[in-house]
C-alpha positions in Angstrom: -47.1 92.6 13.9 -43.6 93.4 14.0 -41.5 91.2 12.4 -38.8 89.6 14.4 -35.1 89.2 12.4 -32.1 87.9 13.2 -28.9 90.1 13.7 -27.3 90.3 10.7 -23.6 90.1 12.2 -21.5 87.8 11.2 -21.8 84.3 11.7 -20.0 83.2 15.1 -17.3 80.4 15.5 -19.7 78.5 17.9 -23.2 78.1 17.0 -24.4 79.0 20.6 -22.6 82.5 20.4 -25.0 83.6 18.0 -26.3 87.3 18.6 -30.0 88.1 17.5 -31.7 91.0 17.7 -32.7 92.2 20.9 -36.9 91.6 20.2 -36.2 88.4 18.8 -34.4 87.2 21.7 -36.9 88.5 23.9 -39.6 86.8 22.2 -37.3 83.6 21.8 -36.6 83.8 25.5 -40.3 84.7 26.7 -41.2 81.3 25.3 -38.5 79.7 27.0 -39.8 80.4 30.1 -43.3 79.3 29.4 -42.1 75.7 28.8 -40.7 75.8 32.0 -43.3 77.8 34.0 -45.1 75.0 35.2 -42.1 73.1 36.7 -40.6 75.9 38.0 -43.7 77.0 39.9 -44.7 73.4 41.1 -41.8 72.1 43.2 -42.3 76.1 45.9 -45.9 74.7 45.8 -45.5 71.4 46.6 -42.8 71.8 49.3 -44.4 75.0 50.8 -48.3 72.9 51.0 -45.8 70.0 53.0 -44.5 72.6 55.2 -47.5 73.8 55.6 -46.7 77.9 54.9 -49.6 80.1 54.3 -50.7 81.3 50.7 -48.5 84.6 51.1 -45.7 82.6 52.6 -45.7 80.2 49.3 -45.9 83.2 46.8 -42.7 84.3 48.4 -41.4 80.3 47.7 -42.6 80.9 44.1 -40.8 84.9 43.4 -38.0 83.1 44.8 -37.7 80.3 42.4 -38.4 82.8 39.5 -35.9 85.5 40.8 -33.0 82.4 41.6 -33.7 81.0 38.4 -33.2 83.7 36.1 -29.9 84.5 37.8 -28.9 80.9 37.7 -30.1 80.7 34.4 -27.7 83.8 33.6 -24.7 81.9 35.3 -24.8 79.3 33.5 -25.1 81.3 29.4 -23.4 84.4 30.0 -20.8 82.4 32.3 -18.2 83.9 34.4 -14.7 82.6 34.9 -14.9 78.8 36.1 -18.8 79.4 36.5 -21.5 78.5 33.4 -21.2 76.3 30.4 -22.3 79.2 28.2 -24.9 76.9 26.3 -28.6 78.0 26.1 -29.8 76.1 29.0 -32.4 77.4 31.8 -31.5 76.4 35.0 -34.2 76.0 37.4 -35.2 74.3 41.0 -34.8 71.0 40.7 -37.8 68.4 40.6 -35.2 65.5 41.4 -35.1 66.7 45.0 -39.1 67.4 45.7 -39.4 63.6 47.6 -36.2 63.8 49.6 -37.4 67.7 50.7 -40.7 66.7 51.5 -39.5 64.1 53.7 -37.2 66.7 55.4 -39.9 69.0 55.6 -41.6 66.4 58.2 -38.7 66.2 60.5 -37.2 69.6 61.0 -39.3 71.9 58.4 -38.6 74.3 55.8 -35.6 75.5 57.8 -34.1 72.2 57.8 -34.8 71.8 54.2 -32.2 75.4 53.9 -29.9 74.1 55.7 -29.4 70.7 53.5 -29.6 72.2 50.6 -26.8 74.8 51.6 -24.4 72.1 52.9 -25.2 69.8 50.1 -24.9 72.3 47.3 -21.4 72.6 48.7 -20.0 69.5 48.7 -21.4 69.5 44.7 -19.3 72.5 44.3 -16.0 70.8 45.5 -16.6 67.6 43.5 -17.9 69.4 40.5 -14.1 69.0 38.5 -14.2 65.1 39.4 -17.2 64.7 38.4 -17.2 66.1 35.1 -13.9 64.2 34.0 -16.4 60.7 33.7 -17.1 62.6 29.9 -15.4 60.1 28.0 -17.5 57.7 29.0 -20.2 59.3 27.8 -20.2 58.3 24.2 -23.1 58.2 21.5 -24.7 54.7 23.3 -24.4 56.6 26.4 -25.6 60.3 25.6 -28.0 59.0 23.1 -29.6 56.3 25.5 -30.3 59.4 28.3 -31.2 61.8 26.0 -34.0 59.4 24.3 -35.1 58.5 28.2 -35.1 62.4 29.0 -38.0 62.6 26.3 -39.7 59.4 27.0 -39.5 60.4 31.1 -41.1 63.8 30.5 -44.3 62.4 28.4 -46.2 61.6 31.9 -45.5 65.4 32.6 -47.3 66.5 29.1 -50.0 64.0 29.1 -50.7 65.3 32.7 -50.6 69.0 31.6 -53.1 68.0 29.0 -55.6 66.4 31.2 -55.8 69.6 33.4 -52.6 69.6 35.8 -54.5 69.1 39.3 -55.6 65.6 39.8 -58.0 66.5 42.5 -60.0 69.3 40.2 -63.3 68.0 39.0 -62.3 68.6 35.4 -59.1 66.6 35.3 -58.7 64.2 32.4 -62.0 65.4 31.0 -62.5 65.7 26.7 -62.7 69.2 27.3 -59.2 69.6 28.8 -57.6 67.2 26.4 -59.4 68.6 23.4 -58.1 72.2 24.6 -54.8 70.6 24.4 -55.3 69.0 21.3 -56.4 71.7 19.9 -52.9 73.6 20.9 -51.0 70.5 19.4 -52.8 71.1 15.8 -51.9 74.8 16.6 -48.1 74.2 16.5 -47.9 72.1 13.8 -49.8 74.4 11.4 -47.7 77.2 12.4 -44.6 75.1 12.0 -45.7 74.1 8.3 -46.2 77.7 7.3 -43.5 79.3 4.6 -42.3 82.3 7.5 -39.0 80.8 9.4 -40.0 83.5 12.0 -43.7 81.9 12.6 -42.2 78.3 12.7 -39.7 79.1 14.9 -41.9 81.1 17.5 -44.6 78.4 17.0 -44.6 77.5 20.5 -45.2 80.6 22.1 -48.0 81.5 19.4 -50.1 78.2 19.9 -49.4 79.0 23.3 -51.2 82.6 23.4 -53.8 80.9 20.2 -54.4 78.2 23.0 -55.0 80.2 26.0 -57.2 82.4 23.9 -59.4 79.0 23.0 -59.6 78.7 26.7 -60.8 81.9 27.5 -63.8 81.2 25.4 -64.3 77.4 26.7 -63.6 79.3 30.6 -60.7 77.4 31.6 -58.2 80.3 31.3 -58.7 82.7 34.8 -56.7 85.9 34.8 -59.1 87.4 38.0 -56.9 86.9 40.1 -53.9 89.1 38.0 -55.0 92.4 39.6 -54.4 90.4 43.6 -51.4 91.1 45.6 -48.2 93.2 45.2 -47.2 94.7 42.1 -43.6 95.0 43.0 -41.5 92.8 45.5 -38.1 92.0 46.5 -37.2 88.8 47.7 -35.9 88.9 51.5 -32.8 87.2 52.6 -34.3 84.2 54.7 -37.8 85.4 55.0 -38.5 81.9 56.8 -36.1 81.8 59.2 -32.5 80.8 59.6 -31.3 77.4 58.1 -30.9 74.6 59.8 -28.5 71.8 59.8 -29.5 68.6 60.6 -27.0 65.3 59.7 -29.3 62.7 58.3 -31.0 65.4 55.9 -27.7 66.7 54.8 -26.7 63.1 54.1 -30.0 62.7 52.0 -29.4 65.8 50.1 -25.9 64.9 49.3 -27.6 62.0 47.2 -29.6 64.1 45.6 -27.0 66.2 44.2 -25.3 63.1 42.7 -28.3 63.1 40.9 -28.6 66.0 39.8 -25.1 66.7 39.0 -25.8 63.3 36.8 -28.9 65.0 35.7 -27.3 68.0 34.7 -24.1 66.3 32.7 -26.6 64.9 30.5 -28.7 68.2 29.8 -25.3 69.8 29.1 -24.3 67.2 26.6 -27.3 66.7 25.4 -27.9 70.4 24.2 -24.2 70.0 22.8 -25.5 67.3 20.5 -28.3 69.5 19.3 -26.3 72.8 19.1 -23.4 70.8 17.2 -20.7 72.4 19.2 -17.8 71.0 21.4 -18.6 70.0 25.0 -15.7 68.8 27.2 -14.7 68.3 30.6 -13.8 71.8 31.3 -17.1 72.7 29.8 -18.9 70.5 32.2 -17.0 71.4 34.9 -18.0 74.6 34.5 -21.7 74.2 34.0 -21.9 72.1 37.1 -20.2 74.7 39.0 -22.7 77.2 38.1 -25.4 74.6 39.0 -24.1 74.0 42.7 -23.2 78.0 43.0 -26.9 78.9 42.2 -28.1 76.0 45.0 -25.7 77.4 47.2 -27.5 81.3 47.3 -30.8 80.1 46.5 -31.5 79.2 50.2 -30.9 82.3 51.2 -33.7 83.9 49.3 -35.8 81.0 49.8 -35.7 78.7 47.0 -33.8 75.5 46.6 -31.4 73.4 44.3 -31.0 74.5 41.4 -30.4 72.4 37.7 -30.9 72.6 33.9 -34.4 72.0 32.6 -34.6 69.3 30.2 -37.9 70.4 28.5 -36.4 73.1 27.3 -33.4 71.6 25.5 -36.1 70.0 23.6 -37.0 73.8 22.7 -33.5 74.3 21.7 -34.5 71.3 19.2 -38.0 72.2 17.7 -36.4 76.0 17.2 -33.5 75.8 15.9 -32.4 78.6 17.9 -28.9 77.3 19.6 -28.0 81.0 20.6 -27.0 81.3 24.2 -28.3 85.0 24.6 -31.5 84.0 23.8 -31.9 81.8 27.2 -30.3 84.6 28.8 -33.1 86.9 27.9 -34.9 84.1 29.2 -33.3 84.2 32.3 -33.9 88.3 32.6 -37.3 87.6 32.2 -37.3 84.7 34.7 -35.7 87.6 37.2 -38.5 90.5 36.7 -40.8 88.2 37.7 -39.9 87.1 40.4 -39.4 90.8 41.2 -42.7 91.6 40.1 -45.5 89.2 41.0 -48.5 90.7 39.2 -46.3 89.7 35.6 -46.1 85.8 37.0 -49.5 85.7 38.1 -50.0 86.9 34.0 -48.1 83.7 33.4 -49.7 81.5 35.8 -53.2 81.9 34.1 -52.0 80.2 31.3 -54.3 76.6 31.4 -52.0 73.4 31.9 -53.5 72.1 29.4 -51.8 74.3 26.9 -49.2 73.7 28.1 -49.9 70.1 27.6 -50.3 70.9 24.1 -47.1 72.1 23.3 -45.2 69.9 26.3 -45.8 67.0 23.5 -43.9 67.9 20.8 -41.0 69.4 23.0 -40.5 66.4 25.2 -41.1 64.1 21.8 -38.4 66.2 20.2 -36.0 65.3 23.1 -36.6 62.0 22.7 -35.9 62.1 19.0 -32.7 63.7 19.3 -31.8 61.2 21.5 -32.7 58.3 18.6 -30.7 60.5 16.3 -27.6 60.8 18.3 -28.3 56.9 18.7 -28.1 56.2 14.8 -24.8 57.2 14.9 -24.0 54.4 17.4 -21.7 51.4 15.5 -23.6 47.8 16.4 -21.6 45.8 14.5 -20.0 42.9 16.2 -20.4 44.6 20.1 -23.0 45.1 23.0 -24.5 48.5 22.3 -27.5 47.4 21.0 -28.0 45.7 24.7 -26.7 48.9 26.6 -29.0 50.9 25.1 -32.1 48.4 25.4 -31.4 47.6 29.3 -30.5 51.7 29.9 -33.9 52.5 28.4 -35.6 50.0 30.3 -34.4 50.0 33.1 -35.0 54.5 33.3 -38.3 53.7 32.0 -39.4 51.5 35.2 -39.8 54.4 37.6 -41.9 56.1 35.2 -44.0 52.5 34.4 -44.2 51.7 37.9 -43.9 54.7 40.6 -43.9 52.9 43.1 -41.1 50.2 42.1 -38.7 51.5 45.0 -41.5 52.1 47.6 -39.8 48.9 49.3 -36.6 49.8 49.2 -34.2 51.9 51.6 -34.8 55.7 50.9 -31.5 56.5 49.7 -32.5 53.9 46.3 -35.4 55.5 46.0 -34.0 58.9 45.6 -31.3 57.7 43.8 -33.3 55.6 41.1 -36.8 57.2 40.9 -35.5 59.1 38.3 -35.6 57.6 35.2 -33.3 60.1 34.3 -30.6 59.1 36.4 -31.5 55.6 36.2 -30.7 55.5 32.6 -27.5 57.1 32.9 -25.9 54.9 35.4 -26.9 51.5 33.7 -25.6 53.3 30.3 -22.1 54.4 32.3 -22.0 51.2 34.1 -22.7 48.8 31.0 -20.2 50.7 29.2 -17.0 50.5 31.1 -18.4 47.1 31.2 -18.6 45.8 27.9 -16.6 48.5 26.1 -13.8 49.7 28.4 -13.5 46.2 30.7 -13.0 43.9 27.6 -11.4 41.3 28.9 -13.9 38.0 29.0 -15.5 39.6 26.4 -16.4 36.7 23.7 -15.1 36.8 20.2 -18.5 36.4 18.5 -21.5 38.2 20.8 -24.7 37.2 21.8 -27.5 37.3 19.6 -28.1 41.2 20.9 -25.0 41.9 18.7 -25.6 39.0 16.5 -29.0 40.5 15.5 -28.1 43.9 14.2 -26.8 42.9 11.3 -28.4 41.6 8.3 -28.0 37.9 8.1 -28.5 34.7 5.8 -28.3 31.1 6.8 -25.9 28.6 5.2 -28.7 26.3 4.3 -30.8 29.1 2.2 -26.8 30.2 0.9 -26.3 26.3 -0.4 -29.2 27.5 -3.0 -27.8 29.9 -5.1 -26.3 29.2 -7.7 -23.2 31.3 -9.5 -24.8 34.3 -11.3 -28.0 34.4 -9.2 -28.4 37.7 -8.4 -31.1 40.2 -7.1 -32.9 42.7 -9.2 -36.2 44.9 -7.4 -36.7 42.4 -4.7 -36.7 39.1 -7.4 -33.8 36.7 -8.0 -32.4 36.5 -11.2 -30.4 33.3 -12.6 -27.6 33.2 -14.9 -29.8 33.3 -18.1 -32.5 36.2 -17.0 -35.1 34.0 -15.8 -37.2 34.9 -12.5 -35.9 32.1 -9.5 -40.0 31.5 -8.1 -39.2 32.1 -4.1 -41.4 30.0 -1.6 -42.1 29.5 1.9 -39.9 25.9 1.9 -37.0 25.1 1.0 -37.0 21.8 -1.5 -34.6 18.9 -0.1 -33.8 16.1 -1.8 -35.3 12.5 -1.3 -32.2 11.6 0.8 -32.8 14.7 2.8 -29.9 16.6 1.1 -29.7 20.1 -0.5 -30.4 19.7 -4.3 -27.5 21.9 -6.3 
């Protein structure tokens, strides 16, 4: 095996500008785009089954996601002047929008679904500098509350993988498909406790290949259909038919890229956290610009809007590797296959439940670094402690409960079905609230401040005594001798405290 090695230049003023060689960020970047193979591929089937397209017409949906978002993905790390973020995150289409196309898709079809996404991808573009100035109020209670709910929202989509992916199969949820995933679980973690930094940081990709190896043998992994279809195909400039603009799905989309654009501001900070590097308005600025320019092209190949991934942010985290080239080469590979087919049907044999496997520590990592960025939160004598409970909870409903907004207008639905989303407006909202509105604030919080620090009553306080003091968990009195600690506190026969 050759051994992979990083470039032995010298070390870059930003972490993400780190150059390795050209194998390892191949490698790096190949397993970059198997996290987010799944997703990518699922939101071209799902949309092109509702329009009801034929098998050859949704392949074309899927090259065109591929090919769109490699070169979004390339955007937003290389970046070009006002245009990318240059931070190692792979851009894809968006799942945030599936509901809202679907429903499109009913009234005025696929071409209808172009045509929103076109005009709403625009407006994101023009609003994309307002938007991004709301960074300072996106402190650690903020950024760390969305980036724990990114990992906790993305656990459905692993335990799913692991149970077999398709819901309707006769397999799904069976010990086999779980134990296959399991077993690629155990696979990563041994390969991350081995000695070799090279083999722990490419342990996703090797359980990955270890795992879909396992499932040849069990015959769960199909690569028959590999050798099927075109070897080599370019995507067609509006291959199914000329957009179409209809008001009342513009207006939908339009909500949808609030989201995303919401969606995406916390992907970019969060993947600032985890590199350690400097992410300001500008920054953003620029990586939603690249975002809304990607969804503004990607209708005329056939795909849709475009936004980070947050799965693989959480690769950023289990790697290590914060280099931006690295994505990129992710991103090149993301663009030959959507140019050739035969490599992504290679990819698509991969079982789910791999994937699964693997999704469990990358989405756990997400939420981790999201409880990390959270311990550097100060909850002394404020209300973070209860912006960060209620923003959990309340982007955890949606996942809990799927059908919570079922009742509701569509527009809330699309807005708060994300928990994603969710999360981050409560956490913006409840802290210009309690931290930026101050005034009727009370001098001495609730108990959700009250209780974050350690505290001792003045009735237990009456009973020391001067030089009581504590030594391994006992208390000591003035003269050496053990204090015995019970359940009750003695009183007196008149009820006071004895002294």
């Amino acid at each position: 095996m050759t051994k992979i090695s990083r470039s032995t230049a010298a070390v870059p003023t930003r972490p993400e500008d780190e150059k390795l060689s050209i194998g390892a960020s191949f490698a790096y970047g190949f397993q970059h785009v198997l996290t987010m193979y799944g997703g990518i591929i699922a939101v071209p089937l799902i949309i092109g089954q509702a329009a009801g397209l034929s098998p050859t017409d949704i392949g074309v949906l899927i090259a065109a996601a591929l090919f769109m978002g490699g070169l979004a993905t390339l955007l937003q790390t290389i970046g070009l002047p006002f245009f990318g973020s240059q931070l190692p995150l792979v851009q894809g289409v968006s799942f945030a929008s599936v509901a809202t196309m679907v429903a499109i898709v009913g009234g005025g079809g696929i071409q209808a679904v172009f045509g929103a996404v076109i005009v709403s991808a625009a407006f994101g573009l023009l609003i994309a500098p307002l938007f991004s100035k709301i960074v300072r109020f996106f402190p650690p209670v903020v950024t760390g509350s969305v980036i724990t709910t990114i990992g906790l929202t993305l656990m459905p989509v692993a335990a799913n993988w692991s149970m077999g992916g398709n819901k309707k199969a006769a397999d799904y949820g069976s010990v086999s498909n779980i134990m296959l995933a399991a077993f690629t679980l155990a696979v990563v973690l041994l390969l991350s406790k081995l000695g070799s930094s090279t083999i722990s940081r490419l342990s996703i990709l090797l359980a990955m290949i270890v795992g879909t190896v396992a499932a040849i043998f069990m015959g769960k992994a199909d690569f028959s259909a590999v050798g099927h279809g075109a070897i080599f195909a370019l995507p067609m400039p509006f291959h199914l038919g000329l957009p179409t603009f209809n008001i009342a799905a513009i207006i939908s989309m339009m909500i949808v890229v609030l989201v995303i654009l919401t969606e995406t501001t916390a992907d970019i900070l969060a993947v600032g956290q985890i590199v350690d590097t400097k992410v300001d308005s500008k920054r953003i600025a620029a990586g939603l610009r690249a975002d809304m320019a990607s969804s503004l092209v990607s209708p005329v190949f056939g795909s849709f809007t475009q936004s980070a991934f947050a799965q693989n942010v959480g690769l950023v985290a289990v790697t290590g590797v914060k280099s931006r080239f690295v994505v990129a080469a992710g991103g090149v590979i993301l663009v030959v296959l959507g140019l050739l087919p035969i490599l992504g049907r290679v990819v698509a044999a991969v079982p789910l439940s791999v994937l699964g496997g693997a999704g469990i520590v990358l989405f756990g990592t997400v939420a981790a670094s999201g409880i990390r960025t959270l311990a550097q939160v100060d909850y002394r004598n404020n209300m973070n402690l209860i912006i960060v409970s209620t923003s959990v909870g309340f982007g955890m409903l949606p996942i809990a409960a799927p059908t919570f907004y079922d009742q509701f207008p569509g527009w809330v639905g699309t807005i708060f079905h994300s928990g994603i989303s969710s999360a981050a407006i409560m956490a913006i909202l409840l802290n210009l609230l309690f931290n930026h509105l101050k005034r009727g604030n009370p001098d001495n919080p609730s108990v959700f401040a009250a209780g974050t620090d350690r505290l001792i009553t003045a009735e237990l306080l009456e009973h020391l005594q001067d030089g009581d003091r504590c030594e391994d968990g006992k208390l000591i009195d003035v003269d050496g001798k053990e204090v015995p600690v019970t359940g009750e506190i003695p009183q007196a026969a008149n009820g006071s405290s004895p002294h």
